[in-house]
MMTF fields as JSON, N, C-alpha, C and O atoms, coordinates in Angstrom:
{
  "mmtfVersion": "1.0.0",
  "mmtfProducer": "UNKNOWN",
  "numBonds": 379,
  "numAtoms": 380,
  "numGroups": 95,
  "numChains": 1,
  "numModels": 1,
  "chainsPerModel": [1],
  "groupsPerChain": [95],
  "chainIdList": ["A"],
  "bondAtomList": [4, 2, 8, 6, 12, 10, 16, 14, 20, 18, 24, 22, 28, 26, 32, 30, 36, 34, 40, 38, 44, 42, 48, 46, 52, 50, 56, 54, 60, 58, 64, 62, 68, 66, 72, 70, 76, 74, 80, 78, 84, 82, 88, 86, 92, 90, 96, 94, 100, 98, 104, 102, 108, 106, 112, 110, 116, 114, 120, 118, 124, 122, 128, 126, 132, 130, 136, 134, 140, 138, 144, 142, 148, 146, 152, 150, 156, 154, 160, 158, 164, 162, 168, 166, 172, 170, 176, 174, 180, 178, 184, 182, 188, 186, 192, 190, 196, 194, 200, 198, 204, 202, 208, 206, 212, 210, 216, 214, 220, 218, 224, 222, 228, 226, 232, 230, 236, 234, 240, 238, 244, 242, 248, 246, 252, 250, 256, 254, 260, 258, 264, 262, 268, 266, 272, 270, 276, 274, 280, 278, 284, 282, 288, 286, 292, 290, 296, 294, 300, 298, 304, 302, 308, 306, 312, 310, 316, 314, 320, 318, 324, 322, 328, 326, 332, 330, 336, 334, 340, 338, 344, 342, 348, 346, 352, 350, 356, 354, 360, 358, 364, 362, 368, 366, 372, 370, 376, 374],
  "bondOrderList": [1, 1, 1, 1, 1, 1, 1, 1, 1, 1, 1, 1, 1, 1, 1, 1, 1, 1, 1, 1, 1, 1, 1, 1, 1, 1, 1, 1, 1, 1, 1, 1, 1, 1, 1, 1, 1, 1, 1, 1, 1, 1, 1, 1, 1, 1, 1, 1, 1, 1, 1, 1, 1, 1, 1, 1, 1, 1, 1, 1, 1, 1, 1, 1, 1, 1, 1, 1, 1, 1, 1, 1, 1, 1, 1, 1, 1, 1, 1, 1, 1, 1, 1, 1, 1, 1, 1, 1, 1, 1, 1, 1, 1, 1],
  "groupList": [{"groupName": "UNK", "atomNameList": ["N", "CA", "C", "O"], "elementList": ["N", "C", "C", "O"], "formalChargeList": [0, 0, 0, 0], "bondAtomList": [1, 0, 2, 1, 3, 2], "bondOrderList": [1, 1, 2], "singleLetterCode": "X", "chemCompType": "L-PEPTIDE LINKING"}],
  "groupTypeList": [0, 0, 0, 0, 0, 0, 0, 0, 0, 0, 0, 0, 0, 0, 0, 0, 0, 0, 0, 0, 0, 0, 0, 0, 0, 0, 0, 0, 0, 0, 0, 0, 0, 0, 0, 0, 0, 0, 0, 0, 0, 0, 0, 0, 0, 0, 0, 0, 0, 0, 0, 0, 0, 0, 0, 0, 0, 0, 0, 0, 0, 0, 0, 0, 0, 0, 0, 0, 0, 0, 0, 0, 0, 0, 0, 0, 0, 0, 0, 0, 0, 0, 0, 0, 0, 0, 0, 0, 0, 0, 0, 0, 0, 0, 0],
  "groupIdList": [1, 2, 3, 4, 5, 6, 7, 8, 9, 10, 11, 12, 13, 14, 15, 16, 17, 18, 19, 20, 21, 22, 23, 24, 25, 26, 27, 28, 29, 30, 31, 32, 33, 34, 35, 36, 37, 38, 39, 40, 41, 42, 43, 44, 45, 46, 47, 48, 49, 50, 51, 52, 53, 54, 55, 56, 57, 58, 59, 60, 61, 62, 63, 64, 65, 66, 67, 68, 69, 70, 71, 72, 73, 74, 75, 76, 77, 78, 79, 80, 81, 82, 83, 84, 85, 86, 87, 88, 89, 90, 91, 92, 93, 94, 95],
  "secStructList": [7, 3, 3, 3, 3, 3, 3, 1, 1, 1, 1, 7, 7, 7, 7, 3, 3, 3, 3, 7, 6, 6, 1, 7, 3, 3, 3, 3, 3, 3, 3, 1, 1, 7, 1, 1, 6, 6, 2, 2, 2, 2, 2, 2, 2, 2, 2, 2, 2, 2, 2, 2, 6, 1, 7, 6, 6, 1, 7, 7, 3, 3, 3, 7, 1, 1, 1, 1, 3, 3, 3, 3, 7, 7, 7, 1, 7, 6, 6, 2, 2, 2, 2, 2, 2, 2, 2, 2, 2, 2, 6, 6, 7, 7, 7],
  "xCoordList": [97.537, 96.275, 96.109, 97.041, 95.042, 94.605, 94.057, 93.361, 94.32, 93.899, 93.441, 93.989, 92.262, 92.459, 92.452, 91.699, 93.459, 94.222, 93.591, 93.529, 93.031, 92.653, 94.028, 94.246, 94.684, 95.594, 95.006, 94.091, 95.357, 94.894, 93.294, 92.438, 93.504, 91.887, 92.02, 91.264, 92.848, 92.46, 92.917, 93.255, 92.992, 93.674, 94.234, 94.125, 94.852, 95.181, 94.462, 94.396, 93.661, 92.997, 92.237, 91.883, 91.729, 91.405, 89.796, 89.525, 88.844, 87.467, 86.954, 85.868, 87.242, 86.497, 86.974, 88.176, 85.49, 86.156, 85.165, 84.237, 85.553, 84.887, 84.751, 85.76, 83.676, 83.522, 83.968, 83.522, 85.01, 84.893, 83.817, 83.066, 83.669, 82.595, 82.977, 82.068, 84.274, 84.224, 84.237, 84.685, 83.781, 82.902, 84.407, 84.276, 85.486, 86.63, 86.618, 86.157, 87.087, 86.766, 88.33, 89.415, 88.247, 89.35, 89.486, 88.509, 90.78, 90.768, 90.468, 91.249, 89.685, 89.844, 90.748, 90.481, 91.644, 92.233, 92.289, 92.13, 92.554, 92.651, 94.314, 94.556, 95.133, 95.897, 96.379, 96.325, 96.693, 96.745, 98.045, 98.111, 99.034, 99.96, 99.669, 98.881, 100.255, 99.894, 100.523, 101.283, 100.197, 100.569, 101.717, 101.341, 102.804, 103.907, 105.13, 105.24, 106.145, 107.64, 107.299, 107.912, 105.989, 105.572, 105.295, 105.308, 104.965, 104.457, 103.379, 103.11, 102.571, 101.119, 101.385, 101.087, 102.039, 102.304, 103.394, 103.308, 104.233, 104.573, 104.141, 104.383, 103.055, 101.625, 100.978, 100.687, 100.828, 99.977, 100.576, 100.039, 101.575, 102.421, 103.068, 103.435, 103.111, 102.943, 101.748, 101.776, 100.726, 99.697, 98.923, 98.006, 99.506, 99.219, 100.192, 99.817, 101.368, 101.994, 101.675, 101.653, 101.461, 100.898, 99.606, 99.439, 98.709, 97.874, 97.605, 96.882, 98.679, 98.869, 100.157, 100.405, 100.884, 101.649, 103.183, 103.912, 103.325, 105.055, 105.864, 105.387, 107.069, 107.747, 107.2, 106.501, 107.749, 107.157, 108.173, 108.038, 109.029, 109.723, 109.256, 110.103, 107.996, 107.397, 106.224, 105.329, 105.921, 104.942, 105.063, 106.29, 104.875, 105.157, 104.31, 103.644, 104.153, 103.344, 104.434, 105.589, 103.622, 104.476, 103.638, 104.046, 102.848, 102.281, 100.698, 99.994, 101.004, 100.317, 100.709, 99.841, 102.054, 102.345, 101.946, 102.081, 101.299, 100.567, 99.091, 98.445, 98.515, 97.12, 96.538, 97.378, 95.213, 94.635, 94.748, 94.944, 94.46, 94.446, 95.669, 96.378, 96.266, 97.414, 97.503, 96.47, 98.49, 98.844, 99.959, 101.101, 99.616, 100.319, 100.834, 99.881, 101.796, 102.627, 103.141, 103.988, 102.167, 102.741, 102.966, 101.981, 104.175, 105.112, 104.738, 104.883, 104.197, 103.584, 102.398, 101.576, 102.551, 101.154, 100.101, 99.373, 99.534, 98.533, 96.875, 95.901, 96.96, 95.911, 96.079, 95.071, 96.946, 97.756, 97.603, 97.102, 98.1, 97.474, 96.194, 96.082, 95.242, 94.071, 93.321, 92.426, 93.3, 92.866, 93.121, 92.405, 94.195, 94.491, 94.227, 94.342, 93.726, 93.215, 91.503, 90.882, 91.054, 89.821, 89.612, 88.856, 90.292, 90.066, 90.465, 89.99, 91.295, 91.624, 90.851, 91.246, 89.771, 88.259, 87.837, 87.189, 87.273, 86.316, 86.244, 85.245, 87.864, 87.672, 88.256, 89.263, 88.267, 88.615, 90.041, 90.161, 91.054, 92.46, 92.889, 92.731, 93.281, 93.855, 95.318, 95.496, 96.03, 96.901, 97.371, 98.509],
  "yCoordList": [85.382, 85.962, 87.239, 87.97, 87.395, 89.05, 89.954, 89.445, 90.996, 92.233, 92.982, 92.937, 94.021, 95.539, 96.152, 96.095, 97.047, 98.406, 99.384, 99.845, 100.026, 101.549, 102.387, 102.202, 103.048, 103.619, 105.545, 106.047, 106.007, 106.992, 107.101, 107.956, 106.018, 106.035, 106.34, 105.662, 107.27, 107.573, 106.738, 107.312, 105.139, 104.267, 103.162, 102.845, 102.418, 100.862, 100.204, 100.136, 99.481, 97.975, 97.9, 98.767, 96.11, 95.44, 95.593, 95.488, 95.879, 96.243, 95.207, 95.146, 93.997, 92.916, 92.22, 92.095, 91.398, 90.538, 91.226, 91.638, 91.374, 91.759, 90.892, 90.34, 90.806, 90.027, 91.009, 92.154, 90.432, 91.198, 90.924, 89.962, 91.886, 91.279, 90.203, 89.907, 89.285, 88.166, 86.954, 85.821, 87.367, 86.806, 86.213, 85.297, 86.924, 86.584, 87.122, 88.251, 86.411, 86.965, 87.868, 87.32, 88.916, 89.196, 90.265, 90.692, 90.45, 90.601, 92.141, 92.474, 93.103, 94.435, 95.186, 94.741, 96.083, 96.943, 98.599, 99.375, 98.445, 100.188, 100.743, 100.108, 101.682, 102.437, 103.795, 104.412, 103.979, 105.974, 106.375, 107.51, 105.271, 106.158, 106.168, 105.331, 107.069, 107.788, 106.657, 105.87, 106.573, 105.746, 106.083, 106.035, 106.353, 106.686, 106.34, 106.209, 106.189, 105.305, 104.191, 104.115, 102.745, 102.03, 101.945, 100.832, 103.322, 103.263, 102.64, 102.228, 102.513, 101.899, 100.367, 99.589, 100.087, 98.598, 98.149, 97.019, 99.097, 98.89, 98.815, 97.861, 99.728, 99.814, 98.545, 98.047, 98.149, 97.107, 95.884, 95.279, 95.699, 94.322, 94.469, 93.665, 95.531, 95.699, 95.768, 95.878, 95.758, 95.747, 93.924, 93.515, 93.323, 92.149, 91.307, 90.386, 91.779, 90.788, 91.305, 90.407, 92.458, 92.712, 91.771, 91.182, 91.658, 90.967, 89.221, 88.69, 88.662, 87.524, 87.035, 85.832, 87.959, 87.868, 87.21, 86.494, 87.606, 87.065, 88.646, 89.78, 88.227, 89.273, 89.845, 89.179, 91.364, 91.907, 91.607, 92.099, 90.537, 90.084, 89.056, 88.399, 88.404, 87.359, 87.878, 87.034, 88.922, 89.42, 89.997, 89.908, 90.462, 90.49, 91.078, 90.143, 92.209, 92.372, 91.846, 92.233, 90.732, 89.885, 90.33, 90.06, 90.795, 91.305, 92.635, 93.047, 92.731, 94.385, 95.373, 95.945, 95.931, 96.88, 98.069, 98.739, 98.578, 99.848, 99.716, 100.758, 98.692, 98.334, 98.496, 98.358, 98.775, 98.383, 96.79, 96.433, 96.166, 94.577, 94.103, 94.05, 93.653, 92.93, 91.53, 90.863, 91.053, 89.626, 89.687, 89.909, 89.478, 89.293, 87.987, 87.237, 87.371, 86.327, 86.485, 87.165, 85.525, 85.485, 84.643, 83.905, 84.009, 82.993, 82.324, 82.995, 80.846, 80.303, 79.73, 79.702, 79.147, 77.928, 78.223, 78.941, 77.914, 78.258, 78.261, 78.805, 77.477, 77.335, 78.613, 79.147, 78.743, 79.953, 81.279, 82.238, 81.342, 82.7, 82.663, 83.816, 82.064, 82.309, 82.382, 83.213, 81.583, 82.047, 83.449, 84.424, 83.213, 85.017, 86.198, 87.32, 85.829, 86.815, 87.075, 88.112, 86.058, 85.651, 86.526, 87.497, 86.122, 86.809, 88.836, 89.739, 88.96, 90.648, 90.928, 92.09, 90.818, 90.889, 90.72, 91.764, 90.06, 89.869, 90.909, 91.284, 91.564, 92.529, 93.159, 93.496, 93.797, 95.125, 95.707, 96.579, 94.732, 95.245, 96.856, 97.273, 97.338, 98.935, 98.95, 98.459, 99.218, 99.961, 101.747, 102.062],
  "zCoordList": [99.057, 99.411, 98.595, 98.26, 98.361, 97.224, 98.438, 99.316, 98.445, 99.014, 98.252, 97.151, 98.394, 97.923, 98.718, 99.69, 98.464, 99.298, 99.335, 98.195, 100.087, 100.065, 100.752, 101.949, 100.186, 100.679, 101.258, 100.605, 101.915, 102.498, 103.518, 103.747, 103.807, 104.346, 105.705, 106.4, 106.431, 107.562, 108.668, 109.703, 108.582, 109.49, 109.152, 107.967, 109.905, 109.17, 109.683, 110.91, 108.815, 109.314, 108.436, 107.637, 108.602, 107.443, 108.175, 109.371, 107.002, 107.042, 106.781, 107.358, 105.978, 105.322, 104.363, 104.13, 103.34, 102.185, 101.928, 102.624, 100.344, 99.448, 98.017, 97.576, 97.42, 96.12, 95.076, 95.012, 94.131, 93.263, 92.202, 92.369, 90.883, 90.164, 89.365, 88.589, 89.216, 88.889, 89.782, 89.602, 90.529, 91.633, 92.917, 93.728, 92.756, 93.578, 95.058, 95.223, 96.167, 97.282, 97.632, 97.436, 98.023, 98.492, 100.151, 100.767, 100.499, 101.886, 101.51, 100.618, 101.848, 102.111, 103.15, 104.266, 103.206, 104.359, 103.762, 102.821, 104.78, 104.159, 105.133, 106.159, 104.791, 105.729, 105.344, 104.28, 106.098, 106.414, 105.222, 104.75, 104.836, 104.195, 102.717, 102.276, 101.891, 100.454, 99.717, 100.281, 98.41, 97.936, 96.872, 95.701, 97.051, 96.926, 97.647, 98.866, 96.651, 96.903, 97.672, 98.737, 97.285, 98.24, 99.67, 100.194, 100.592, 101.553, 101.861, 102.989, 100.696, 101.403, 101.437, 102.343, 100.204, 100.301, 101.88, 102.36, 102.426, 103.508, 104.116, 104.855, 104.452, 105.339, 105.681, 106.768, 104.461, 104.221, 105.013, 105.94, 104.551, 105.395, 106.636, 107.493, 106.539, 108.621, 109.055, 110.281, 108.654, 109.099, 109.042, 109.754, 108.206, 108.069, 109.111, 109.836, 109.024, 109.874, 111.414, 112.256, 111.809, 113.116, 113.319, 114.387, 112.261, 112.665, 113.156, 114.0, 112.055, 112.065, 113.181, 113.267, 113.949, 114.676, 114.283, 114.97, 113.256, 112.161, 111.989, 111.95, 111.923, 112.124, 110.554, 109.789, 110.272, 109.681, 107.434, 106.314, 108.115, 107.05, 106.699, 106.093, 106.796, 106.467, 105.917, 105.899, 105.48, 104.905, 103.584, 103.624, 102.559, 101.458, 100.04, 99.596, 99.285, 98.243, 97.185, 97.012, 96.462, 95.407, 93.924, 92.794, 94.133, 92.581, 93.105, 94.027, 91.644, 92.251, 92.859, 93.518, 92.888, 93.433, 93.507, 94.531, 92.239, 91.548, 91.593, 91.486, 91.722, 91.488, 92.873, 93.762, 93.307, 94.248, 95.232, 96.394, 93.798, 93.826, 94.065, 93.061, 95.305, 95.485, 95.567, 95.511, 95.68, 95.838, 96.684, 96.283, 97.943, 99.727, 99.818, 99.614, 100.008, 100.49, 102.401, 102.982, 102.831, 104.745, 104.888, 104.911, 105.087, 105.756, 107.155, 108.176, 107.232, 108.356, 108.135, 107.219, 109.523, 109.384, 108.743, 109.429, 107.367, 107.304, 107.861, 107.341, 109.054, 109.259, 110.998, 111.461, 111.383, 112.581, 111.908, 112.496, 110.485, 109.963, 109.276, 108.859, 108.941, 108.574, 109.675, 109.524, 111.282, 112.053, 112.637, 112.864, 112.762, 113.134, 112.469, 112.963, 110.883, 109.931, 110.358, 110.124, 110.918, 110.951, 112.293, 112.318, 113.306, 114.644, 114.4, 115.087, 113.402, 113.622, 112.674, 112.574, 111.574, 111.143, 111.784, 111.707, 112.993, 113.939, 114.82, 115.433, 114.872, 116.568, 115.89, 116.512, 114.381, 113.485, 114.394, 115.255, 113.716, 114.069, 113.465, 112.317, 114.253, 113.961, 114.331, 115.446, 113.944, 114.208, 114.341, 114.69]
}
């Protein structure tokens, strides 16, 4: 799955999808830690696996580490985590 990260934004949680301008859909989140020694990317996958309900070792930034634009790997049903992605966009999961 592709994300873009807003790192420092004040909270964790995922705001939306966004188009990029080559017309790609990707997951938006944002979370509170700086983006340094990979905190945000930690951020990020605890915040994903809280949402999708998998321990937090089934979650994963596999490319993009430095970039906004990530590439997230979550372990499990895919159709159990896209609903559950779907439902914590719906009721704007925070942590």
């Amino acid at each position: 799955m592709r994300v873009r990260l807003t790192p420092k934004g004040g909270r964790d949680s995922l705001v939306g999808i966004q188009h990029l301008s080559d017309g790609t859909a990707v997951l938006k989140a944002r979370v509170r830690a700086a983006p340094e020694n990979g905190e945000a990317n930690a951020a990020l996958e605890r915040l994903l696996a809280k949402t999708c309900g998998i321990a937090r070792s089934r979650a994963a930034v596999t490319s993009g580490p430095t970039s906004r634009i990530k590439t997230v790997s979550l372990e499990g049903d895919a159709e159990t985590l896209a609903a559950a992605l779907a439902d914590g966009l719906a009721h704007g999961v925070t942590t």
